[in-house]
C-alpha positions in Angstrom: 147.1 57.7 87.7 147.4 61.4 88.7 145.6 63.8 87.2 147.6 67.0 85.5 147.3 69.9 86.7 148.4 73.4 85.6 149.4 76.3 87.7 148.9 79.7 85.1 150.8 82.9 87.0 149.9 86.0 85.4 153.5 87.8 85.3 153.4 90.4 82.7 151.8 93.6 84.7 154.7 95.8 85.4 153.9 96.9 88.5 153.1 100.8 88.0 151.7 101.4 91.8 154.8 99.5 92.9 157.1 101.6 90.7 158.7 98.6 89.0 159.1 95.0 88.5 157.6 94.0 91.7 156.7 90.4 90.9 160.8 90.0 91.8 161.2 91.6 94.6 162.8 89.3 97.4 160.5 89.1 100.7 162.1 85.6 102.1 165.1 85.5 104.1 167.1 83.7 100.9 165.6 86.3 98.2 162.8 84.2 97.5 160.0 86.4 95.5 156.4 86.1 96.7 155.8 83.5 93.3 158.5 81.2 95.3 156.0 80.6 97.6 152.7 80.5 95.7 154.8 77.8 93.6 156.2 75.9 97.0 152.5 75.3 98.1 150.6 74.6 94.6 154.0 72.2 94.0 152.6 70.3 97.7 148.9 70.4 96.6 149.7 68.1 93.4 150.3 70.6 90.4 152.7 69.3 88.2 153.2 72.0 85.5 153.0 75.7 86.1 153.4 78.5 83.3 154.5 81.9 83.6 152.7 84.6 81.4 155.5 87.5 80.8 156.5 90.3 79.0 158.9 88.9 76.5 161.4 91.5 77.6 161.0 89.7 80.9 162.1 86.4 79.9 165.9 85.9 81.0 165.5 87.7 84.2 162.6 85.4 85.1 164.5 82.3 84.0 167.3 83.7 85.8 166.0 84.5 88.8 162.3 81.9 89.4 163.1 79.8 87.2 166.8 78.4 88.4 165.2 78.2 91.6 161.6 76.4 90.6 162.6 74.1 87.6 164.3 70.8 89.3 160.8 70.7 91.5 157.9 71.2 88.4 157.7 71.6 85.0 158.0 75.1 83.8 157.1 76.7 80.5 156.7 80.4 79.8 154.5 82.1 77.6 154.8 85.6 76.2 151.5 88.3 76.3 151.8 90.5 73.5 149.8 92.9 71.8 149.9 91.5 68.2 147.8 88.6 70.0 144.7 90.0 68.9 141.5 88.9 66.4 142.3 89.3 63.0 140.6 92.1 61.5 141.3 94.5 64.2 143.9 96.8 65.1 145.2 98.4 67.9 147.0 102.2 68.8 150.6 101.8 68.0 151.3 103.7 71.1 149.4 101.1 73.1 152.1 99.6 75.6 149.9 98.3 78.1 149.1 94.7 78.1 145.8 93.8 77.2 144.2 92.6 80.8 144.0 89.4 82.9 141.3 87.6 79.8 143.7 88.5 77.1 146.6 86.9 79.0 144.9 83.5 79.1 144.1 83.4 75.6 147.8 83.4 74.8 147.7 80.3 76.6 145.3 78.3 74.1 148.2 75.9 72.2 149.8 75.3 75.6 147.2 74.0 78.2 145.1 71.0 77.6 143.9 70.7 81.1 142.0 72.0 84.0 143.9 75.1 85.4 144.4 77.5 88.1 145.4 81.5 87.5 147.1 82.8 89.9 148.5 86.8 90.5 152.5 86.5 90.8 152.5 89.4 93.2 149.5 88.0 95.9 150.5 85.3 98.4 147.3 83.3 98.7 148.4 80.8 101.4 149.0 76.8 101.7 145.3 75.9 102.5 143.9 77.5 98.9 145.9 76.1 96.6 144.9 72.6 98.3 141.2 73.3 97.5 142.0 74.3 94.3 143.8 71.3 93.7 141.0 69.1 94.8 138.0 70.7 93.1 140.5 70.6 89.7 141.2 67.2 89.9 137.3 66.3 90.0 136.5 68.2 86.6 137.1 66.8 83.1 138.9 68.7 79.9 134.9 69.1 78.6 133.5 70.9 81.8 131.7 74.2 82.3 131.8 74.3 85.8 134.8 76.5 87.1 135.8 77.3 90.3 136.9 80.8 92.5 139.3 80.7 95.0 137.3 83.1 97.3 138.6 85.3 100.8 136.9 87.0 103.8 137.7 91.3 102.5 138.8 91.4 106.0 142.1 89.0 105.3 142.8 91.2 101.9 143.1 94.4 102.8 146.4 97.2 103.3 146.5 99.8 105.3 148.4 101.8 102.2 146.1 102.1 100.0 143.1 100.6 97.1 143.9 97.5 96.2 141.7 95.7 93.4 139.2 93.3 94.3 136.4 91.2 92.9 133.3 91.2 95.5 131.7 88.1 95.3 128.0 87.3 95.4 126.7 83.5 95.8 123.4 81.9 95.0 122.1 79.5 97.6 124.1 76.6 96.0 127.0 78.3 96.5 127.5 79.0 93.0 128.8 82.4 92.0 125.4 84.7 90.7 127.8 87.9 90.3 131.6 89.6 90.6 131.8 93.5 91.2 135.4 94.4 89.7 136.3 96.9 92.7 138.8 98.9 94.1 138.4 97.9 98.0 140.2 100.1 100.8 139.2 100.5 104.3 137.9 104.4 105.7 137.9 104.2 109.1 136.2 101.9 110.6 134.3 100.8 107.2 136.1 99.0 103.9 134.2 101.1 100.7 134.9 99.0 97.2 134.1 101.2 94.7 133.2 99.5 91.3 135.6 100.0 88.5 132.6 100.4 86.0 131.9 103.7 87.7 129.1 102.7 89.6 128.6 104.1 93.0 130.6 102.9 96.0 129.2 101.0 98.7 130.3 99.7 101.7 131.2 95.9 102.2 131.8 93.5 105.8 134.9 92.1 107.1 133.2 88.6 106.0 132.0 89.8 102.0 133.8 87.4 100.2 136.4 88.8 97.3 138.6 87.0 95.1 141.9 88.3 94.2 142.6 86.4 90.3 142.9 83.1 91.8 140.5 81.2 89.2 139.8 77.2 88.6 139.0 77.0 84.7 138.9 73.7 82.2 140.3 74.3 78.5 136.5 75.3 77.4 137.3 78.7 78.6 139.2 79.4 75.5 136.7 79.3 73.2 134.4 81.4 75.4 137.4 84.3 75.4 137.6 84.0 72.0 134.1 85.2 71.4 134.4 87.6 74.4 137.5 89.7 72.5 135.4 90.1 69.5 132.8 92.3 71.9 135.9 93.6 73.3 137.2 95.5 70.2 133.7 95.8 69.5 132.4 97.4 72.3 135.6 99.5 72.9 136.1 100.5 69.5 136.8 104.3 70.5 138.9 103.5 73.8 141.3 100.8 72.4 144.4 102.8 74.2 143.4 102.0 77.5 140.9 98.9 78.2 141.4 96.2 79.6 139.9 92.6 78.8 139.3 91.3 82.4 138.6 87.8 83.2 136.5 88.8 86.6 134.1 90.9 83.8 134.5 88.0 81.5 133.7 85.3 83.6 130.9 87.5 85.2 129.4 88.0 81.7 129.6 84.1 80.8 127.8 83.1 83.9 124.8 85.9 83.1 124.3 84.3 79.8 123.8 80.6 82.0 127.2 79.6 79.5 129.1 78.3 82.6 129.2 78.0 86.7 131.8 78.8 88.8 131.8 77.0 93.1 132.6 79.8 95.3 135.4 78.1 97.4 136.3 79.9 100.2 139.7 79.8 101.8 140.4 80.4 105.3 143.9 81.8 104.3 145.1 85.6 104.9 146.0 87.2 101.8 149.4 89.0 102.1 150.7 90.9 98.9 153.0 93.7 97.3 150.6 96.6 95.8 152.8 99.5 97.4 156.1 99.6 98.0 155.2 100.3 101.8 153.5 96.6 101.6 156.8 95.5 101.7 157.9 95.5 105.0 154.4 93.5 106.0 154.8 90.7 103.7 158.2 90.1 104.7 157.1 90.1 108.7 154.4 88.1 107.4 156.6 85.2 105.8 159.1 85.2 108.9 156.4 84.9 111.1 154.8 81.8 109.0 158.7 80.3 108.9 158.9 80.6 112.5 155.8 79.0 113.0 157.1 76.0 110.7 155.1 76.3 108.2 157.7 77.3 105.2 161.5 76.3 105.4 164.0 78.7 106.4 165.5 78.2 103.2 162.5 77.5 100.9 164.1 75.1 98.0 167.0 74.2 100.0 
C-alpha cells in the first residue's frame, strides 16, 4: 500500500521585495505560477496531499487561481497563518501585521497533518530531481521518527544577479548528517558570494559548491511538539521585540539538533534553483521554464 505523503507550501509571505503577491505571478506560457510547477513534480514523485499555508485574505484568489488548476490531480486543503495562533498567555502588538515566520506557519498545521512531510517556499522552483529524493527518504520514516531530512543545493545553482536572497548555509558531520544551519543573506560581489548571517554575525565568504537550503524541509508529525516548546522561548526570548521577529524553522531546527533532540540527512540535489525574489527575477525564471519545456521536460501546457 502507498505510503501518504504531504506537500506543506508556505504561501502566506506577501512578497515585500517583490512589491506584491508574487507567489501568483504567471512565468509559464499558460499562466502557470512557479507553485504549478513545484506541485506538477512532487504530484510525479508520489505526494498525494499538499496544503497551502495562506493569509486568509488570500483564500479565494488562491482557490481561484492554483487551486482550479491543481485540485482534479491531488488532494488540496488550505490552512490559514494567523497571528491569534499564538501560546496562551502571551500577547502580541496590535499593530503587528507581519506573519509570524516559516516555524510559526507549521504549527498552524498540527490538527491537519498526521504524516511525514515536505515544506516547500511557493515562490522557489526547486526542480523534478529534489522532490523525488524527498519523496523517497519520506517514505522510509515512520509518524514516531526524529530523523528529518534537508533538501540541500550547491550556493552556486541559487544565486541572482539582482540582489540578497536568503539562504541557509549548511554544514555536515561526516555522516552526512546536518551539525549546523547559518540563516544568511547570500549574494555574489564580484567574483566571491558573501552570506552574511542574519543574527548579525560577521560575513564571510562561501564556494560555488557550500551547500544551502532554500525552506525545502523533510519533517515527521514529532516536529510539532518540538515547535510548541520552541514558541514559548520565542515570546520569551523576544519579549521586548515582539513587532518584528520572526520564528524561523532553519533557527528552530538548528537549535533542536544542538540539544541532540533530532537529526536531519543532508540530501543534496543536483537541481538549479530558479525563483522570484525581485521583480527583475522575472524575466530569468520564465527563460528558465521555456528552456526546460523545450527540452521536454515540462508540457507546453502544464495540466493540459
Amino acid at each position: 500500500m502507498k505510503k501518504n505523503i504531504t506537500l506543506v507550501v508556505l504561501a502566506a509571505g506577501m512578497g515585500s521585495r517583490f512589491g506584491g503577491l508574487k507567489q501568483i505571478e504567471p512565468v509559464g506560457p499558460n499562466g502557470e505560477f512557479i507553485i504549478d510547477y513545484s506541485v506538477y513534480d512532487a504530484v510525479n514523485a508520489g505526494f498525494n496531499k499538499i496544503i497551502f499555508i495562506i493569509k486568509k485574505e488570500n483564500y479565494e484568489i488562491f482557490k481561484e487561481t492554483i487551486g482550479k488548476r491543481v485540485e482534479p490531480h491531488i488532494k488540496v486543503e488550505y490552512v490559514f497563518q494567523e497571528n491569534n495562533n499564538i501560546p496562551l498567555g502571551y500577547e502580541l502588538p496590535k499593530d503587528r501585521v507581519k506573519p509570524l515566520g516559516t516555524a510559526h506557519a507549521l504549527l498552524c498545521l498540527k490538527e491537519y497533518v498526521h504524516e511525514p512531510f515536505a515544506m516547500i517556499n511557493a515562490d522557489d522552483f526547486y526542480g523534478k530531481n529534489s522532490f523525488e529524493l524527498a519523496y523517497d527518504f519520506l517514505s522510509n520514516l515512520d509518524n514516531e521518527s526524529n530523523n528529518y531530512g534537508m533538501v540541500c543545493y550547491k550556493a552556486g545553482n541559487t544565486l541572482t544577479e539582482n540582489g540578497a536572497v536568503k539562504r541557509g548555509i549548511c554544514e555536515s558531520n561526516n555522516n552526512g548528517y546536518l551539525s549546523k544551519v547559518i540563516e544568511s543573506l547570500v549574494k555574489t560581489d564580484g567574483d566571491k558570494i558573501i552570506a552574511t548571517p542574519l543574527d548579525g554575525g560577521s560575513s564571510f565568504e562561501v564556494s560555488e559548491n557550500t551547500l544551502v537550503n532554500m525552506n525545502f524541509l523533510l519533517f515527521t508529525p514529532t516536529l510539532f511538539k518540538h515547535l510548541e516548546e520552541l514558541f514559548i522561548l520565542f515570546f520569551v526570548k523576544n519579549k521586548d521585540n515582539l513587532l518584528t521577529s520572526e520564528f524561523l524553522i532553519p533557527t528552530a531546527l538548528d537549535s533542536l539538533i544542538k540539544d541532540n533532540k533530532v537529526t536531519t540527512m543532508v540530501i543534496m540535489s543536483p537541481d538549479n534553483w530558479y525563483g522570484v525574489t525581485y521583480k527583475e527575477d522575472l524575466i530569468n525564471v520564465k527563460d528558465s521554464i521555456t528552456r526546460l519545456i523545450n527540452e521536454g521536460k515540462y508540457n507546453y501546457n502544464l495540466w493540459g
